[in-house]
TILOTI-211318 format. One line per 3 residues: number of its first residue (from 1); their letters; for each residue x, y, z of C-alpha. Coordinates in Angstrom, 3 decimals. Layout:
% residues N
NUM	A	X Y Z ~ ...
//
This chain:
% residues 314
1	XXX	0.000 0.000 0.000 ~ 1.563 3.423 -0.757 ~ 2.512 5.689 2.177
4	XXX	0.259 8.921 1.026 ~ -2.818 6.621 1.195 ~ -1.653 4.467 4.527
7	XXX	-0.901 7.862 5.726 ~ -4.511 9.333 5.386 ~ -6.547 5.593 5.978
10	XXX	-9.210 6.247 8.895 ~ -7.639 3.586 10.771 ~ -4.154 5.413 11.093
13	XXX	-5.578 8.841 11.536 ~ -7.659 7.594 14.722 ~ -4.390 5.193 16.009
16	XXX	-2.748 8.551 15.613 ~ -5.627 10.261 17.657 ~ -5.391 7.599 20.165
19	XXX	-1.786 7.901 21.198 ~ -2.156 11.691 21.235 ~ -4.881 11.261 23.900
22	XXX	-3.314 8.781 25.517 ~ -0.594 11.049 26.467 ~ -3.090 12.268 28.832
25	XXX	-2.900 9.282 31.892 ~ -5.261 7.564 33.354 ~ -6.819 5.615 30.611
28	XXX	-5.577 2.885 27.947 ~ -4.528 2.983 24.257 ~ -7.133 0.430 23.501
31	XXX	-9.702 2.793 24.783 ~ -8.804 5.843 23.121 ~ -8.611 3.672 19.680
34	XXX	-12.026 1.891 19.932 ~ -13.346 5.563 21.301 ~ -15.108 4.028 24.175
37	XXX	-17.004 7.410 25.460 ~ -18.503 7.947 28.712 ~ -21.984 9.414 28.268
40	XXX	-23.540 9.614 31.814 ~ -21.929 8.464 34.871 ~ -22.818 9.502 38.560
43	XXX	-22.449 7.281 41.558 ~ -24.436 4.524 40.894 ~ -24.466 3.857 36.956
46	XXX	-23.472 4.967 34.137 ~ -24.280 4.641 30.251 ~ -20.964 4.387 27.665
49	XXX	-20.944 3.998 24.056 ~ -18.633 2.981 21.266 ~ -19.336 3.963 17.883
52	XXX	-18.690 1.160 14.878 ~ -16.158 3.089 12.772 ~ -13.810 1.502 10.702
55	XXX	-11.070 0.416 13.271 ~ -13.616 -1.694 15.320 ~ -15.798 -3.287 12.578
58	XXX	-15.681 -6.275 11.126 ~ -15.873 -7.230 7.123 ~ -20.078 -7.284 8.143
61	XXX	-20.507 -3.694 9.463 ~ -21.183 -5.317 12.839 ~ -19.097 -4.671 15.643
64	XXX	-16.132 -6.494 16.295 ~ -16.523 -8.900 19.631 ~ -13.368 -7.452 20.377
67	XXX	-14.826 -3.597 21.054 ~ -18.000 -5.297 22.393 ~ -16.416 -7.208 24.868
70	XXX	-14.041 -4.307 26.261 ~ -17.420 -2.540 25.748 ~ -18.918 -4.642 28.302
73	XXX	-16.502 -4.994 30.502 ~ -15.966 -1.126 30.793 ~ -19.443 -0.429 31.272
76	XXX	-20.008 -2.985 34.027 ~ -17.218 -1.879 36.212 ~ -17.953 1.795 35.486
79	XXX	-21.108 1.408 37.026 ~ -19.062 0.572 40.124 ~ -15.934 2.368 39.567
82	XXX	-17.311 5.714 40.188 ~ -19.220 5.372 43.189 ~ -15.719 4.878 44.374
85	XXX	-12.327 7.192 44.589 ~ -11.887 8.219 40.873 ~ -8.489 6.408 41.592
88	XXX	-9.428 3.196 42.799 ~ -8.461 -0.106 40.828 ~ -11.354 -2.385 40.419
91	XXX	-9.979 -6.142 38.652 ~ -12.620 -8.111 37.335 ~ -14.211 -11.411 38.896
94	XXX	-16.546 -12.720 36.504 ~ -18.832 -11.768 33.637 ~ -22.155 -12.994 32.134
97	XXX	-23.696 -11.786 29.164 ~ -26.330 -13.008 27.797 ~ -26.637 -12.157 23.465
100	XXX	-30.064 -12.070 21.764 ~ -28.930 -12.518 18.209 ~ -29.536 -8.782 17.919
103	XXX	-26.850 -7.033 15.092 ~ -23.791 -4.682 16.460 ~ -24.425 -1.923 14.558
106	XXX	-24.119 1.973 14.436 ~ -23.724 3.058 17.797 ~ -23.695 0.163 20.723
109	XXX	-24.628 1.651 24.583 ~ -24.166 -0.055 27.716 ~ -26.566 1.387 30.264
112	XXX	-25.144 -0.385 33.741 ~ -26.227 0.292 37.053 ~ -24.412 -0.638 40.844
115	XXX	-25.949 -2.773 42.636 ~ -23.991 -3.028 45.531 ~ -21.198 -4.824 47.488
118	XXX	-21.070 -8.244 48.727 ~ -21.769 -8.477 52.431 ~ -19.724 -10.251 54.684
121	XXX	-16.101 -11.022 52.108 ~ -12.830 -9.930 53.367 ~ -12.349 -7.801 50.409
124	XXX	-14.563 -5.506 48.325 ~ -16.536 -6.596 45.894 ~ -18.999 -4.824 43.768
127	XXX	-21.601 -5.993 41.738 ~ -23.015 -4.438 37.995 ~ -26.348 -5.058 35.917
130	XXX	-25.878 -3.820 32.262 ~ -27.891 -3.690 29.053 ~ -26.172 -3.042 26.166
133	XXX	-28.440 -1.410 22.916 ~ -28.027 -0.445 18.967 ~ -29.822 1.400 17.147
136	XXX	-32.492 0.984 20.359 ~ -32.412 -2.645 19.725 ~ -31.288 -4.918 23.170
139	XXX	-27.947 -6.717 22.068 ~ -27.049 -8.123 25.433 ~ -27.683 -8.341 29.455
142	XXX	-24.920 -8.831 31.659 ~ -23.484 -8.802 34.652 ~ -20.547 -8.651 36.515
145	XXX	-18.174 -8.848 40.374 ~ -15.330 -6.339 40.133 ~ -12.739 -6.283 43.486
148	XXX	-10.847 -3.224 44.590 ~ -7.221 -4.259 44.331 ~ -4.197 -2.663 45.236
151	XXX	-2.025 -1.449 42.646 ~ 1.486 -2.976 41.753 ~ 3.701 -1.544 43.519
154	XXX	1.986 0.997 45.994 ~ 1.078 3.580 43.071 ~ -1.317 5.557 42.976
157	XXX	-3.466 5.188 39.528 ~ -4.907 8.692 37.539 ~ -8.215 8.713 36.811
160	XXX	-9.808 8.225 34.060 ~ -9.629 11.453 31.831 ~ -12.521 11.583 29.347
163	XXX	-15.328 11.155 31.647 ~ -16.273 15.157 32.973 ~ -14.498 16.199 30.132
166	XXX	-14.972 15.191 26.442 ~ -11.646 13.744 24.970 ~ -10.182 16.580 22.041
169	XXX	-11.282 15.702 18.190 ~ -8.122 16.326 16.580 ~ -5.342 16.199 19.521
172	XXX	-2.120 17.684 18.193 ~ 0.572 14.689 17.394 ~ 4.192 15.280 16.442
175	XXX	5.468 11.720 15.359 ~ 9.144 12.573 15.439 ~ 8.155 12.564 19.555
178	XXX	7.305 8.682 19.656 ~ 8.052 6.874 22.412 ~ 8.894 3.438 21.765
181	XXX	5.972 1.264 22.826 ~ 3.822 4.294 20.840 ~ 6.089 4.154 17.569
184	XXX	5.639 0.046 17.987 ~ 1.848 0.494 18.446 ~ 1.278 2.298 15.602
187	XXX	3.543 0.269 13.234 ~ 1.308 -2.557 14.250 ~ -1.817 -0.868 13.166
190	XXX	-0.135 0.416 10.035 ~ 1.068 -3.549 9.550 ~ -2.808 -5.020 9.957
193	XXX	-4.099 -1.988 7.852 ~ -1.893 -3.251 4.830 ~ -2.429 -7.039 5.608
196	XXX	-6.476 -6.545 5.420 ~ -6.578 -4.606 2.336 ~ -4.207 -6.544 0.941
199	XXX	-5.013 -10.692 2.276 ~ -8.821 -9.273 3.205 ~ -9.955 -10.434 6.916
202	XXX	-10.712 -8.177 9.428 ~ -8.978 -4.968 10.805 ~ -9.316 -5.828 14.611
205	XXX	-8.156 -9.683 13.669 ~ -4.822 -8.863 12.629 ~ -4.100 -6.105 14.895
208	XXX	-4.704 -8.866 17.574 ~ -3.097 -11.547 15.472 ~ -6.426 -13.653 15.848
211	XXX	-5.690 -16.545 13.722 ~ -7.237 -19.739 15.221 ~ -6.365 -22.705 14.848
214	XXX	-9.403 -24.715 14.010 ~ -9.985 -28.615 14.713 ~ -12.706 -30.607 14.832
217	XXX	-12.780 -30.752 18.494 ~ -11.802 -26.743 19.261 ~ -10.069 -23.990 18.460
220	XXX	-6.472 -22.562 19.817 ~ -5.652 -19.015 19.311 ~ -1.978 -17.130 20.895
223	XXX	-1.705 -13.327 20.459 ~ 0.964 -11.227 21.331 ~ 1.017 -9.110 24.441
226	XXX	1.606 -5.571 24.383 ~ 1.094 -1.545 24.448 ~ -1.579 -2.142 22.113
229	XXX	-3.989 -4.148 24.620 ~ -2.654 -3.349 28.166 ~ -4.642 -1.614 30.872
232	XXX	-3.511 0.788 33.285 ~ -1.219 -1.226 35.098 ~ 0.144 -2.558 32.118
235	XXX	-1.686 -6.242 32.116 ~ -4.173 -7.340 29.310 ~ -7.392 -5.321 29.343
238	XXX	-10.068 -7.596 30.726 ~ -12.323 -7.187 27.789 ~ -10.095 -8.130 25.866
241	XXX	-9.144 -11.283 27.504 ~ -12.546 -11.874 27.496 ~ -12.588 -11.349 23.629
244	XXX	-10.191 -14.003 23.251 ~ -11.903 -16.075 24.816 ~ -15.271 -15.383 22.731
247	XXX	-13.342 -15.089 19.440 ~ -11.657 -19.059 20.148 ~ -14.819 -19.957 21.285
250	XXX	-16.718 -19.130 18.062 ~ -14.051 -20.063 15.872 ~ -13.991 -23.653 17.520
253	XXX	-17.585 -23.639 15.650 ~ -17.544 -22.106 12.909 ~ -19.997 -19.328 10.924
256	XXX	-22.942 -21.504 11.326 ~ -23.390 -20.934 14.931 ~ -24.134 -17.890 16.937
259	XXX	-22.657 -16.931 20.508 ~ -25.673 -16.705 22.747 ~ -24.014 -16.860 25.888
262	XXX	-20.899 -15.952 28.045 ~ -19.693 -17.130 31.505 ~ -16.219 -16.171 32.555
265	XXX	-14.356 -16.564 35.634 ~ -11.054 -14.544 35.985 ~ -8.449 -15.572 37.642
268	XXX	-5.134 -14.152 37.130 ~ -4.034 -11.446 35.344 ~ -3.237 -11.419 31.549
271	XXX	1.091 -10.957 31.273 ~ 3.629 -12.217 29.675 ~ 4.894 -11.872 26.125
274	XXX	2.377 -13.575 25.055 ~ -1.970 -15.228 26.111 ~ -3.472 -17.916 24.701
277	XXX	-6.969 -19.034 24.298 ~ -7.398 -23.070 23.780 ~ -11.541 -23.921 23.145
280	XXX	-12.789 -27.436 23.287 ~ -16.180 -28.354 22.218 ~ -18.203 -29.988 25.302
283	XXX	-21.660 -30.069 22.949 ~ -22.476 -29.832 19.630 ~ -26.249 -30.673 18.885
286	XXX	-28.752 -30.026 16.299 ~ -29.950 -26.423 17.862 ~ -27.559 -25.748 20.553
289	XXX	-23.380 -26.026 21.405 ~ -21.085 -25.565 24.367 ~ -17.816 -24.631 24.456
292	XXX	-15.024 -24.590 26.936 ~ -12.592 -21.880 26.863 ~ -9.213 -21.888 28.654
295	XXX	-7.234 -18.639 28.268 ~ -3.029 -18.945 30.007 ~ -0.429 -16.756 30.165
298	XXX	2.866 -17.443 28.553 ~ 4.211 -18.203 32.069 ~ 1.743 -21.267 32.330
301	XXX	-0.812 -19.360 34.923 ~ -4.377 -19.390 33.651 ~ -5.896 -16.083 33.562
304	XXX	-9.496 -16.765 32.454 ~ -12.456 -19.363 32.240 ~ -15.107 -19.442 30.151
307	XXX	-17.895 -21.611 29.019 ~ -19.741 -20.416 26.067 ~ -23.289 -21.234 24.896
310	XXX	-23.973 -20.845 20.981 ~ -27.731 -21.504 18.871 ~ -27.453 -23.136 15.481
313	XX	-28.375 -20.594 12.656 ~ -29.973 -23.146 11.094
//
């Protein structure tokens, strides 16, 4: 692809946007890329939206899994989060989300509300309701458990920027400034850019490196770790190791079946050089499938369970 055109591609100009705003702390690159916007948060919920533009779309127009999952998983713990000190670290516990079938276009919202702590636990642990909407169409309920957590080594997190204050349209960026985990991130998007106008696929699968291995009992699926999916404390965002865990999970089937459900336990955080995602079928009927999902770090530690349900299309 020739430079002038990879230089003015919608997919550059907003990775470009993204590591101009996340210059500003408190927030993720991941976040700034998929423009994850916070819409209406108080004490007790909150409603944020991500918009399906070109860097978080798939070849269908829907919305990748990818930005819906992170989409999820933001807008559960948000609904916590800011009932809290603006600087508090919440980690998640588990998620459920339940799909009806419902496309991922245009705009998706998740409306989530608090709903408390648990009573009686040694540590703090919230609970979230969401419902997440497009085009005023219900995509998905969900909930989640989020635990305040210390952060690694005694710091003290910023808060998130762009929630009192909308995030800049066209932040200033001078790229002979790069750091080098910025200059790295955005050769990677310029990389996946070329590869899907060139091989075809989707944007968001090889700026993850999502290329399953499919057999007929599962899936397996390793991505590299790195600036491009880290969190504020620099481990995997938890939506999306939750995506990786969907995307295996659906791949294990194939396009004839749709992900209807989601249960995920995590367990350790996602680190190393690299995560993995290995799915094994446990059911595969006429109407209905379940999958089990297994998602490790490169050091051997698992970070994430999940057991997926998924409806024949028929």
């Amino acid at each position: 692809m020739q430079q002038q055109v990879l230089n003015n591609h919608p997919i550059i100009e907003r990775a470009r946007t993204a590591i101009a705003l996340n210059r500003t702390p408190g927030y993720h690159f991941c976040g700034n890329f998929f423009n994850l916007l916070y819409d209406d948060v108080d004490r007790q919920h909150s409603v944020v939206h991500i918009d399906s533009a070109a860097q978080c779309s798939d070849q269908d127009g829907q919305m990748s899994l990818t930005a819906f999952a992170m989409l999820a998983d933001m807008g559960l713990a948000t609904g916590i989060r800011f009932g809290l000190d603006k600087t508090t670290r919440l980690a998640t516990v588990s998620i459920s989300l339940q799909l009806t079938g419902a496309p991922r276009v245009g705009r998706v919202s998740a409306s989530s509300q608090s709903q408390g702590f648990i009573q009686g636990a040694q540590g703090q642990q919230g609970l979230s309701q969401t419902r997440l909407t497009a085009g005023g169409n219900l995509v998905c309920i969900g909930q989640g458990a989020f635990m305040i957590l210390p952060v690694p080594g005694g710091k003290i997190l910023d808060p998130i920027p762009w929630v009192e204050t909308k995030p800049p349209i066209n932040p200033p960026l001078d790229l002979s400034t790069l750091s080098e985990d910025e200059a790295w991130v955005l050769k990677r998007v310029e990389q996946a850019v070329t590869k899907s106008t060139q091989d075809g696929g989707n944007f968001v699968g090889h700026f993850l490196g999502l290329y399953p291995e499919v057999k007929a009992t599962g899936a397996y699926v390793q991505i590299e770790n790195g600036a491009h999916i880290a969190n504020r404390v620099k481990h995997v965002q938890g939506g999306i190791v939750l995506a990786l865990g969907m995307e295996t999970a659906a791949a294990a089937l194939g396009a004839d079946w749709l992900l209807s459900g989601v249960t995920a336990t995590y367990i350790s955080p996602g680190e190393g050089e690299t995560i993995s995602a290995t799915s094994t079928i446990v059911h595969r009927g006429r109407m209905t499938a379940v999958v089990r999902t297994q998602v490790m770090n490169s050091s051997g530690r698992q970070a994430l369970e999940v057991l997926t349900t998924h409806a024949s299309k028929g």
